[in-house]
N, CA, C and O atoms as a CHARMM CRD file, in Angstrom:
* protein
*
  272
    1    1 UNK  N     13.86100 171.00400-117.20700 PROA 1      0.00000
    2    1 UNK  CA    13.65000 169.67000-116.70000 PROA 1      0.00000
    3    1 UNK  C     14.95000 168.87900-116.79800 PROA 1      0.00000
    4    1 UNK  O     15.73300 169.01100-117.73800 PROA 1      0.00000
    5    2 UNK  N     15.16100 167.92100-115.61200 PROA 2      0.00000
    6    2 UNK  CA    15.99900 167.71000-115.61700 PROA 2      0.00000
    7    2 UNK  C     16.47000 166.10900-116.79200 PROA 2      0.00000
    8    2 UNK  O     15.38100 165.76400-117.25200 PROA 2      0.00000
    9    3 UNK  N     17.25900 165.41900-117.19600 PROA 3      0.00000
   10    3 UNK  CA    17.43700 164.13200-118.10100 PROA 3      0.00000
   11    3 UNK  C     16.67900 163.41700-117.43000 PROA 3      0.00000
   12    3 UNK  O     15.76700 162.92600-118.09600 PROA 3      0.00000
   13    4 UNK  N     16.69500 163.11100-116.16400 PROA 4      0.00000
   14    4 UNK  CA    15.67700 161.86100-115.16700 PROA 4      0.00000
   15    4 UNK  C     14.73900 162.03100-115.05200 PROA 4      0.00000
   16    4 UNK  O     13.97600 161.09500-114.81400 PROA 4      0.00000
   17    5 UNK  N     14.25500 163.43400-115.17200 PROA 5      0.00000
   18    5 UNK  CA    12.82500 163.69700-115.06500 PROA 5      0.00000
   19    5 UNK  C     12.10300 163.74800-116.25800 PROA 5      0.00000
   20    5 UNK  O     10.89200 163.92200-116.12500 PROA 5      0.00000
   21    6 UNK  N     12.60200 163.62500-117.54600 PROA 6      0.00000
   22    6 UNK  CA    12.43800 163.39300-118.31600 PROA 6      0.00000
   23    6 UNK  C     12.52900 161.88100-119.07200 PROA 6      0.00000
   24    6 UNK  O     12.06400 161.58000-120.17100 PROA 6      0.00000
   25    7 UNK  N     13.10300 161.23000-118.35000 PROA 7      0.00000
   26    7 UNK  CA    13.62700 159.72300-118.65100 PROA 7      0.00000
   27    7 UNK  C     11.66800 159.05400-117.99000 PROA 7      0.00000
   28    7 UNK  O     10.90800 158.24100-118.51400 PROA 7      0.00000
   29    8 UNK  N     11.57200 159.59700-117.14500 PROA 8      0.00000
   30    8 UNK  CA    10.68100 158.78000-115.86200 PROA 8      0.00000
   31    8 UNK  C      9.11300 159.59800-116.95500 PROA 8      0.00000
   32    8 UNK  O      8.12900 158.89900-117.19600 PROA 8      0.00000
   33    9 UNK  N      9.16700 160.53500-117.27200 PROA 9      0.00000
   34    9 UNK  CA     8.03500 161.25100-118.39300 PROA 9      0.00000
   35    9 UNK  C      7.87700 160.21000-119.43100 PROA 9      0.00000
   36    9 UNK  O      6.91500 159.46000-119.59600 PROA 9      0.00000
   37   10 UNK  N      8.87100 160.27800-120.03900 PROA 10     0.00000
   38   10 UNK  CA     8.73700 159.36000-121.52700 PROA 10     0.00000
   39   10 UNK  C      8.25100 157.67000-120.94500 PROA 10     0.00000
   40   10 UNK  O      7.27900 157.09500-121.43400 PROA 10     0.00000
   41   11 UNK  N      9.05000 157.10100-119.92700 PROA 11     0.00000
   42   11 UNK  CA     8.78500 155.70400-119.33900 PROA 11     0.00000
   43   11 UNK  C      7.36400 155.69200-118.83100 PROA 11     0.00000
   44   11 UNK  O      6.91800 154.54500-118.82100 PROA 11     0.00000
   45   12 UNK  N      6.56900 156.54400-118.43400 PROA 12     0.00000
   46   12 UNK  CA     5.22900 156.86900-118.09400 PROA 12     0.00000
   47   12 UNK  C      4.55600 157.21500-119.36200 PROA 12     0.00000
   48   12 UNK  O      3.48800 156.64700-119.59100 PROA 12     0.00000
   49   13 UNK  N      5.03700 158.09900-120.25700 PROA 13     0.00000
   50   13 UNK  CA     4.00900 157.80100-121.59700 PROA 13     0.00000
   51   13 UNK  C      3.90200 156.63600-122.24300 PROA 13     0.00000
   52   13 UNK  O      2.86000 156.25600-122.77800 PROA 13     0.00000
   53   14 UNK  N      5.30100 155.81300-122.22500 PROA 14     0.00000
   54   14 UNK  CA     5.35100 154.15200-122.93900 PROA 14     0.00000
   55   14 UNK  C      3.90400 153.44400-122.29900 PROA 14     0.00000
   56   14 UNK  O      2.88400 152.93500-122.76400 PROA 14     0.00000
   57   15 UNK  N      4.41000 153.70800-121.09400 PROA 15     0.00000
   58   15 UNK  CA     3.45400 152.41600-120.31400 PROA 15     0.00000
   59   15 UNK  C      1.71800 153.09300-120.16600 PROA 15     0.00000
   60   15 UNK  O      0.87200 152.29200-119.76800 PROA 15     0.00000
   61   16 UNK  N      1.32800 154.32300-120.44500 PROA 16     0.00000
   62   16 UNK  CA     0.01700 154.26900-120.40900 PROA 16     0.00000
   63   16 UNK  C     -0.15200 153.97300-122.01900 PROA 16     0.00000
   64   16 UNK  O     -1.37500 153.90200-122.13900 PROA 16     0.00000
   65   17 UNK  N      0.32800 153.79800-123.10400 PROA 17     0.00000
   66   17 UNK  CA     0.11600 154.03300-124.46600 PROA 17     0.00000
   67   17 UNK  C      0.21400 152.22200-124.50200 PROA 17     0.00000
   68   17 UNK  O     -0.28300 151.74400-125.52200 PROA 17     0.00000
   69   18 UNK  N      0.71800 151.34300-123.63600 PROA 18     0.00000
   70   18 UNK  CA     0.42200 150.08300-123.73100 PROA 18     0.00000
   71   18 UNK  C     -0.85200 149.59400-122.94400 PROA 18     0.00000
   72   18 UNK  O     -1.52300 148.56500-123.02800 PROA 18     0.00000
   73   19 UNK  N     -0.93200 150.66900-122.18000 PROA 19     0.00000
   74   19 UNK  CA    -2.48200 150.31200-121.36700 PROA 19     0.00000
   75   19 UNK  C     -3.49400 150.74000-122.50600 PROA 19     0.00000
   76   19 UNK  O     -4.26400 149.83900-122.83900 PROA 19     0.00000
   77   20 UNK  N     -3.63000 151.91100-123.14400 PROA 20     0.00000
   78   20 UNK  CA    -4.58100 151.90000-123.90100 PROA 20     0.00000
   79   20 UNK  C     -4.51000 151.30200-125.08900 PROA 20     0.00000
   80   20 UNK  O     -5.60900 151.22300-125.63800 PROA 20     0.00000
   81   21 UNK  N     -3.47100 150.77600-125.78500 PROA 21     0.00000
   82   21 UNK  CA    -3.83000 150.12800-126.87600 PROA 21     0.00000
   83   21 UNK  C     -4.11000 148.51300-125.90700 PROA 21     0.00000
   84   21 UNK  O     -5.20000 148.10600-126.30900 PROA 21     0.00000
   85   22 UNK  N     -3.76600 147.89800-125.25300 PROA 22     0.00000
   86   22 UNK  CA    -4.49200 147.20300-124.49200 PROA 22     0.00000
   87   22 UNK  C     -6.28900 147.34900-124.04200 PROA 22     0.00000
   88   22 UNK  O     -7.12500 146.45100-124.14500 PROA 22     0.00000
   89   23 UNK  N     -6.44800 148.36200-123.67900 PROA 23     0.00000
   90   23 UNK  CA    -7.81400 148.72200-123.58300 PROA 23     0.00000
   91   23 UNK  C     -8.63700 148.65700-125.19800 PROA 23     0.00000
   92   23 UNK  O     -9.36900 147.81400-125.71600 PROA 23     0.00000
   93   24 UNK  N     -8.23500 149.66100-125.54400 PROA 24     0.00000
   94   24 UNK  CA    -8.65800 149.56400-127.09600 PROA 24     0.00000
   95   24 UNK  C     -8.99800 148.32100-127.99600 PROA 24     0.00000
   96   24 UNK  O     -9.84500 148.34800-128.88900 PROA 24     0.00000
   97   25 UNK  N     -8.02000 146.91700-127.55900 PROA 25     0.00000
   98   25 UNK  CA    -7.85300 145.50900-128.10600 PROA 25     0.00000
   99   25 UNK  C     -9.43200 144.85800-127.44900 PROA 25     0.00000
  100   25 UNK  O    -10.27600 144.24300-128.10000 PROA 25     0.00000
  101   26 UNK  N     -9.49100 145.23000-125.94400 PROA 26     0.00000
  102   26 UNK  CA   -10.70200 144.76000-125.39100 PROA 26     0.00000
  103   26 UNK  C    -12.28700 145.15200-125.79200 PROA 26     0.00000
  104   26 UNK  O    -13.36900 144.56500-125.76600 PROA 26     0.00000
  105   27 UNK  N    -11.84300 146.36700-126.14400 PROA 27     0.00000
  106   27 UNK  CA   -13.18200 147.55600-126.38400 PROA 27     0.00000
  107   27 UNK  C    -13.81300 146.56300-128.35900 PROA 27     0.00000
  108   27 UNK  O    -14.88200 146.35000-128.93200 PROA 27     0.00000
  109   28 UNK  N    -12.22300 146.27900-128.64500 PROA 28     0.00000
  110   28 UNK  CA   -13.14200 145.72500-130.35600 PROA 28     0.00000
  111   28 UNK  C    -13.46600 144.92600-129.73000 PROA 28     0.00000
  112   28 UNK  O    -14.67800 145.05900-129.56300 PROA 28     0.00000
  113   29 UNK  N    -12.98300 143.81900-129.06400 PROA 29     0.00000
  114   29 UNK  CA   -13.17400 142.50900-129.07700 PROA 29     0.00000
  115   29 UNK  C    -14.73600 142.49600-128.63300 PROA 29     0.00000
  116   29 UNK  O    -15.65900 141.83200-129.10400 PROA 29     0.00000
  117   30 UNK  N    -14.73500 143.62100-127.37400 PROA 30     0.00000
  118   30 UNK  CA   -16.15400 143.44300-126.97500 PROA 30     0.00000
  119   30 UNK  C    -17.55400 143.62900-127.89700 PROA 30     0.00000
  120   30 UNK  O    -18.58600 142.96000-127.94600 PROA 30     0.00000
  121   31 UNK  N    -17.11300 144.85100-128.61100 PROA 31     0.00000
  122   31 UNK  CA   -17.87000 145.27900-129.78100 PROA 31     0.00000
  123   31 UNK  C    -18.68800 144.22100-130.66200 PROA 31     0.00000
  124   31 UNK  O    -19.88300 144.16000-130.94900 PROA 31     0.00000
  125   32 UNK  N    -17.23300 143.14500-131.08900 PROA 32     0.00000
  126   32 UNK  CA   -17.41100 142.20000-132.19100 PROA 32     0.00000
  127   32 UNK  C    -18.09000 141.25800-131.27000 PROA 32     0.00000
  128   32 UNK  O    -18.65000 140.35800-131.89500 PROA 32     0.00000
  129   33 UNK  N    -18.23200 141.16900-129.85100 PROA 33     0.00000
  130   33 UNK  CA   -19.04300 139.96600-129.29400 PROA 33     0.00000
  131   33 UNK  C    -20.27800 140.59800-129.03300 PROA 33     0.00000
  132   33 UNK  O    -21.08100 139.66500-129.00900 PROA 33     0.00000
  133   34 UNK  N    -21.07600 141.97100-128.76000 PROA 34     0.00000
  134   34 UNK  CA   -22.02100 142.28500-128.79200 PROA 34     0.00000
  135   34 UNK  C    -22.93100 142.24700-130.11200 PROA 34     0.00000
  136   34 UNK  O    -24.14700 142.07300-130.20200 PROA 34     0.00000
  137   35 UNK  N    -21.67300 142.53000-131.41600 PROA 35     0.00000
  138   35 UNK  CA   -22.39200 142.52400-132.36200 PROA 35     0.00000
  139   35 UNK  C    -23.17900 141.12100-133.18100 PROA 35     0.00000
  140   35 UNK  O    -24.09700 141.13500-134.00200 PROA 35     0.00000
  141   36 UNK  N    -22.56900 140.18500-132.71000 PROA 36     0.00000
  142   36 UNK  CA   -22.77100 139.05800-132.46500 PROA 36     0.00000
  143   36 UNK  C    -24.19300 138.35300-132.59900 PROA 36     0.00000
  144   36 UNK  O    -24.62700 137.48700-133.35800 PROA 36     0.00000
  145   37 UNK  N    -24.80500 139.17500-131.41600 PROA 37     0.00000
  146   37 UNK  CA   -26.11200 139.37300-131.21100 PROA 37     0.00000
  147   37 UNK  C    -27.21800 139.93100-131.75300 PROA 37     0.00000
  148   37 UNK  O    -28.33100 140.02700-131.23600 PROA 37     0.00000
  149   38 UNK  N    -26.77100 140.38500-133.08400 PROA 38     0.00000
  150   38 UNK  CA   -27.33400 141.17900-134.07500 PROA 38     0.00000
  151   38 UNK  C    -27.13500 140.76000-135.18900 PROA 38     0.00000
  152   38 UNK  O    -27.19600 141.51800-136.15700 PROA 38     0.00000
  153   39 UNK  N    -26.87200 139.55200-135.30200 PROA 39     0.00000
  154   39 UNK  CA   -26.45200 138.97800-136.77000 PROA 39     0.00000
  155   39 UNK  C    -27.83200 137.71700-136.64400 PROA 39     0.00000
  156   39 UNK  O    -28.01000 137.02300-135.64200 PROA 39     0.00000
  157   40 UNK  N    -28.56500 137.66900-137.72800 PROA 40     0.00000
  158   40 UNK  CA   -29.36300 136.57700-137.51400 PROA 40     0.00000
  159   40 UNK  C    -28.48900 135.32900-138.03600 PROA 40     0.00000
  160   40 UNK  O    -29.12800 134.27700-138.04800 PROA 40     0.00000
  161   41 UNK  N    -27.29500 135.25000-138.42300 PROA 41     0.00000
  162   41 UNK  CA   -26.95600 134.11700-139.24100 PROA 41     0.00000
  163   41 UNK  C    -25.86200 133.62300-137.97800 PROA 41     0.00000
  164   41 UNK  O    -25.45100 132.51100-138.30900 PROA 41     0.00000
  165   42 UNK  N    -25.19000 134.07400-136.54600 PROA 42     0.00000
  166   42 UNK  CA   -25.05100 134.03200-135.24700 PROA 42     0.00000
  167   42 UNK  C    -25.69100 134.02800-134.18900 PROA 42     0.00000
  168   42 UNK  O    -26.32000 132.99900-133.94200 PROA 42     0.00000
  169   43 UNK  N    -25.72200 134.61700-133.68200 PROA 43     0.00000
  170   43 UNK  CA   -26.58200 134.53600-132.01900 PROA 43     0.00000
  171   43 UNK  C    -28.14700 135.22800-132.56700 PROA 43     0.00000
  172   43 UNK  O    -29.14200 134.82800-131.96300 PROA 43     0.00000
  173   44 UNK  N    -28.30000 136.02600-133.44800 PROA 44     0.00000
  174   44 UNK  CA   -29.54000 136.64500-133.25800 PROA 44     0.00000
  175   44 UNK  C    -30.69500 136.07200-133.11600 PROA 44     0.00000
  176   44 UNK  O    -31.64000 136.69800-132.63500 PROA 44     0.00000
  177   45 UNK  N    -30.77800 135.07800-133.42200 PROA 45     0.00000
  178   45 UNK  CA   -32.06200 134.36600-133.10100 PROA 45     0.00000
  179   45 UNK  C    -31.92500 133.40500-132.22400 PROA 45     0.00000
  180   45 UNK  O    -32.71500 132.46200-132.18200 PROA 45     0.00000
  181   46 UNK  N    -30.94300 133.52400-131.44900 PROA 46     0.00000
  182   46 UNK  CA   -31.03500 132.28200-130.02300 PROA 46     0.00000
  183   46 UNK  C    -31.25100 133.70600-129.19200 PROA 46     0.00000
  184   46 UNK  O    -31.60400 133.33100-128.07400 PROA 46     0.00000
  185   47 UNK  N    -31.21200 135.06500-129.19600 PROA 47     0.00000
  186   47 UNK  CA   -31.76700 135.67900-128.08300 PROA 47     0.00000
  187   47 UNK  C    -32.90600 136.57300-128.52600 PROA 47     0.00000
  188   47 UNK  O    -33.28700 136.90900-129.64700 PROA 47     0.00000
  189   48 UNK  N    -33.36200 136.87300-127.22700 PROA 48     0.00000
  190   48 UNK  CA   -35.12700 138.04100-127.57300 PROA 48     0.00000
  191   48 UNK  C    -34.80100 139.05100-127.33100 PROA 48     0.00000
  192   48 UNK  O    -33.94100 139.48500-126.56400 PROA 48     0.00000
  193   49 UNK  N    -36.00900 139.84400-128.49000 PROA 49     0.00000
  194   49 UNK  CA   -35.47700 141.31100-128.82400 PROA 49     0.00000
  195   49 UNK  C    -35.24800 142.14700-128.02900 PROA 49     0.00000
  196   49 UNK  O    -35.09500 143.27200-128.50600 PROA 49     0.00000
  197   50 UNK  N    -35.11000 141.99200-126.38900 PROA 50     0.00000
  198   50 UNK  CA   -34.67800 142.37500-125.70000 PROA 50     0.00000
  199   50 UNK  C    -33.31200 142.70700-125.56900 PROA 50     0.00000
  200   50 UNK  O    -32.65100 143.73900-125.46100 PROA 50     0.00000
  201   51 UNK  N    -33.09300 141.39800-125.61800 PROA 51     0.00000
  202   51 UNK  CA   -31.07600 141.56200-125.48200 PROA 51     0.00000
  203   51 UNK  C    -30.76700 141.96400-126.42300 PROA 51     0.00000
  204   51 UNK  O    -29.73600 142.62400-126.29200 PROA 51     0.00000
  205   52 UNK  N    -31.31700 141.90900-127.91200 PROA 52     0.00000
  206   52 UNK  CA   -30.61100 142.57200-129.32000 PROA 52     0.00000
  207   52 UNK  C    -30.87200 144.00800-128.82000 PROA 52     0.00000
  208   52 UNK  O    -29.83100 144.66200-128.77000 PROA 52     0.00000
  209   53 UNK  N    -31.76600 144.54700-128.51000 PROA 53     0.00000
  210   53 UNK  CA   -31.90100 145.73900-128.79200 PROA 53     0.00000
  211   53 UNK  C    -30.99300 146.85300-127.44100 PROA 53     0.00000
  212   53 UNK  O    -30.41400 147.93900-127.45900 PROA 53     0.00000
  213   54 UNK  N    -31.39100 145.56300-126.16200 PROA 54     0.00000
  214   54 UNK  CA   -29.76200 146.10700-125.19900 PROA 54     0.00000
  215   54 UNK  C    -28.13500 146.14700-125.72400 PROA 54     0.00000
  216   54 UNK  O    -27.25700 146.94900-125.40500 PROA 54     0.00000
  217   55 UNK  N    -28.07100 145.01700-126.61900 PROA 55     0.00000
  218   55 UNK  CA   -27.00100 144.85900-127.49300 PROA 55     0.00000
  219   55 UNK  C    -26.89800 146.43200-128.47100 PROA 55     0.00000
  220   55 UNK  O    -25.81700 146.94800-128.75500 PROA 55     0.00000
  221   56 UNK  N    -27.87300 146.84800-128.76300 PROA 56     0.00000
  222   56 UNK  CA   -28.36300 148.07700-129.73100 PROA 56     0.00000
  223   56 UNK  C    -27.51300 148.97400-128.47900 PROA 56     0.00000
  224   56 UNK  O    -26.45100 148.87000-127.86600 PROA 56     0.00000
  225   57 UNK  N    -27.96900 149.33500-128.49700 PROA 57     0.00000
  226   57 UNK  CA   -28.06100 150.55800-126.89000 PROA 57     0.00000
  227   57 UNK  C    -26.67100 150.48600-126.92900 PROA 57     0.00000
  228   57 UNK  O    -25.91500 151.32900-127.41300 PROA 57     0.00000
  229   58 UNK  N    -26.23700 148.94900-126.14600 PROA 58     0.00000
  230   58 UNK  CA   -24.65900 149.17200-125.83000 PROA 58     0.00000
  231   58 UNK  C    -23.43800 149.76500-126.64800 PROA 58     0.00000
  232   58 UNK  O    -22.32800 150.07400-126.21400 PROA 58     0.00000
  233   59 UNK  N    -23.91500 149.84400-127.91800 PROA 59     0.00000
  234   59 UNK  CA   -23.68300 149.94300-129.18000 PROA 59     0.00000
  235   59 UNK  C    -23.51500 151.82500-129.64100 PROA 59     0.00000
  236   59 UNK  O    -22.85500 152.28600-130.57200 PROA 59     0.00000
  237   60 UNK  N    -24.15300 152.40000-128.87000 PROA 60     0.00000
  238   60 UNK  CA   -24.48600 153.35200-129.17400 PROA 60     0.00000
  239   60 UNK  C    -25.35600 153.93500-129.85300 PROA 60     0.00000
  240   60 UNK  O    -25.32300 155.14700-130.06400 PROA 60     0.00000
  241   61 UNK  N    -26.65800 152.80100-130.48500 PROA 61     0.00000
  242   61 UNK  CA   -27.80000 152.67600-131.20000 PROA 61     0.00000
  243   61 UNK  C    -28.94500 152.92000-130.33500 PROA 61     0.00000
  244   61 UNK  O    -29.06100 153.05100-129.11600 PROA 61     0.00000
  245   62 UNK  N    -30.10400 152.95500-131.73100 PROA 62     0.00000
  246   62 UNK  CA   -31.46300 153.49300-130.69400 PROA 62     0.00000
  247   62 UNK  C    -32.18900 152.02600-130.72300 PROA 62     0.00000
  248   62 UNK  O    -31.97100 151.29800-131.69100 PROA 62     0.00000
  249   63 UNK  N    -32.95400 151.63700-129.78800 PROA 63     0.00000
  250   63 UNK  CA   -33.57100 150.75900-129.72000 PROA 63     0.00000
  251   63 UNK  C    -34.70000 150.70900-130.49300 PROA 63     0.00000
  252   63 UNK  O    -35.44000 151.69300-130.52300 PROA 63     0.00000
  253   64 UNK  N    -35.04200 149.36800-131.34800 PROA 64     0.00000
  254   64 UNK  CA   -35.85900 149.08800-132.40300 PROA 64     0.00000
  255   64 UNK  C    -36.97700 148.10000-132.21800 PROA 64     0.00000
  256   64 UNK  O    -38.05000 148.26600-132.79800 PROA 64     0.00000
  257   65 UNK  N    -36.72200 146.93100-131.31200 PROA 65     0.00000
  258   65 UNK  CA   -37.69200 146.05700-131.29600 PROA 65     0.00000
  259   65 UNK  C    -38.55000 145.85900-130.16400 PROA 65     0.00000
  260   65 UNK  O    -39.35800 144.93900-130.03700 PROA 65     0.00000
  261   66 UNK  N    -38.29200 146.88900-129.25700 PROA 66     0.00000
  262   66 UNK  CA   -38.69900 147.08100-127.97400 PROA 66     0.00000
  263   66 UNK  C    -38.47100 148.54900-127.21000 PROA 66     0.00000
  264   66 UNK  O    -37.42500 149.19300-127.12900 PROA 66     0.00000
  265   67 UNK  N    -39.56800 148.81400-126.76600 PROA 67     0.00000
  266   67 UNK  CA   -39.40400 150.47900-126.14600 PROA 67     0.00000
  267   67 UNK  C    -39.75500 150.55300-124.44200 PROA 67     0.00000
  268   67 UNK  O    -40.79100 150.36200-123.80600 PROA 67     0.00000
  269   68 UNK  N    -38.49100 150.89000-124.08900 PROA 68     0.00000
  270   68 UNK  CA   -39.10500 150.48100-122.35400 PROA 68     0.00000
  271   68 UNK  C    -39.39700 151.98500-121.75400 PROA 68     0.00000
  272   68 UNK  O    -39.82300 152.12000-120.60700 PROA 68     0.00000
């Protein structure tokens, strides 16, 4: 391989490794706002056990307060 083709490799690993730790920043953030919804001392009791338990799901959890 040639130095440029190797220059343009490494400049392409930089920039997807800032896309995913970019992605990754969104993925907690989202996490910590779904979980949100599962805290009774936050949102959990301004929504019905619907959305907690979609909140569940999104989560990668099994649904608890409702079975569709």
């Amino acid at each position: 391989m040639s130095e440029s083709a190797l220059q343009l490799a490494y400049d392409r690993i930089e920039e997807l490794e800032l896309k995913l730790e970019s992605a990754n920043e969104r993925i907690k953030r989202t996490e910590s706002f779904i979980n949100r919804f599962l805290d009774p001392e936050d949102l959990g009791y301004t929504v019905n056990n619907y959305v907690r338990d979609d909140a569940r799901e999104s989560l990668g959890r099994e649904r608890v307060e409702s079975k569709l």
